[in-house]
N, C-alpha and C positions, 0 to 999 in steps of 0.2 A: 613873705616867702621863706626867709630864712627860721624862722618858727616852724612852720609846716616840714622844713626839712630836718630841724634838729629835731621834733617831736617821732615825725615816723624812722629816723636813723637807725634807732635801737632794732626795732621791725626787719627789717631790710636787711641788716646788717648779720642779724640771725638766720635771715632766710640762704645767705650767701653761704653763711660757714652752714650750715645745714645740709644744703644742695652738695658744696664741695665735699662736704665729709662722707653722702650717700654715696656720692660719686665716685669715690678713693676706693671705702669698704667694696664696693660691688665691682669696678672696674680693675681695681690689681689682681684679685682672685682669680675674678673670670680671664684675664690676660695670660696668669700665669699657666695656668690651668690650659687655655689651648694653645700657650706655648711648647709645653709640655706633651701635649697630645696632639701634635700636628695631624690637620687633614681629618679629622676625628668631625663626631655629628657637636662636640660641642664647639673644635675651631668655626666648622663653618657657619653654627647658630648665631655664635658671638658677634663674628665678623659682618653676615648679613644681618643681624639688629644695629650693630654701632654703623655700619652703610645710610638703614634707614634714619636710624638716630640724626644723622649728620647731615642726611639729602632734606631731612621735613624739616618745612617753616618752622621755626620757633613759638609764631601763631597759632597754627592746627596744632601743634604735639602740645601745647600748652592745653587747649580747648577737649582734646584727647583725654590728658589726666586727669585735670578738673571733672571729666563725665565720668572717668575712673573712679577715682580715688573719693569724692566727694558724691558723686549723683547713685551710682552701684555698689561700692562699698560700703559708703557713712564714716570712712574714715575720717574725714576734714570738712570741716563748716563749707556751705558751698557759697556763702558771704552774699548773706540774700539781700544786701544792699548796703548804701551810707547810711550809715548815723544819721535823724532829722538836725541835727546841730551841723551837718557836714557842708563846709561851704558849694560843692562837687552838688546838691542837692537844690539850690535856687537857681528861679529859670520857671515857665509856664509848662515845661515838660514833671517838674518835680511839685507842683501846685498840684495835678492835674492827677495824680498816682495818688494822693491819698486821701 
């Protein structure tokens, strides 16, 4: 276990300051921005997205981007499965797929 976790750490670990740094550049702009502009079509855009942002599962909004950003775009691999080497791959369900 403790393999599996120092192996994917680096992964993860990227994926977090990644997320946080999107996060920053798009979220102080747009804050200041309809701070600025109060009442304006972009306070109240901002406000009802970060609404939804906050009310959706983590689940769907996850399942959301991936059909985004991955399935319509082509931006990002849409990680068409494990590695045959992957332990996540044994089991009569992972015999039976290929």
């Amino acid at each position: 276990m403790a393999e599996e976790l120092k192996r994917r750490w680096p992964a993860t670990f990227e994926l977090a300051v990644s997320a946080t740094l999107v996060a920053v550049a798009v979220g102080v702009p747009v804050g200041i921005l309809a701070a600025v502009r109060k009442n304006s079509l972009l306070d109240t855009l901002s406000m009802s997205l970060s609404l939804v942002g906050v009310s959706m599962p983590v689940f769907w909004l996850g399942l959301l981007l991936v059909y985004l950003f991955a399935v319509n775009l082509h931006w990002s691999p849409r990680g068409e499965g494990f590695p045959r080497s992957s332990p996540w791959t044994s089991g009569p369900s992972a015999a039976s797929s290929s």
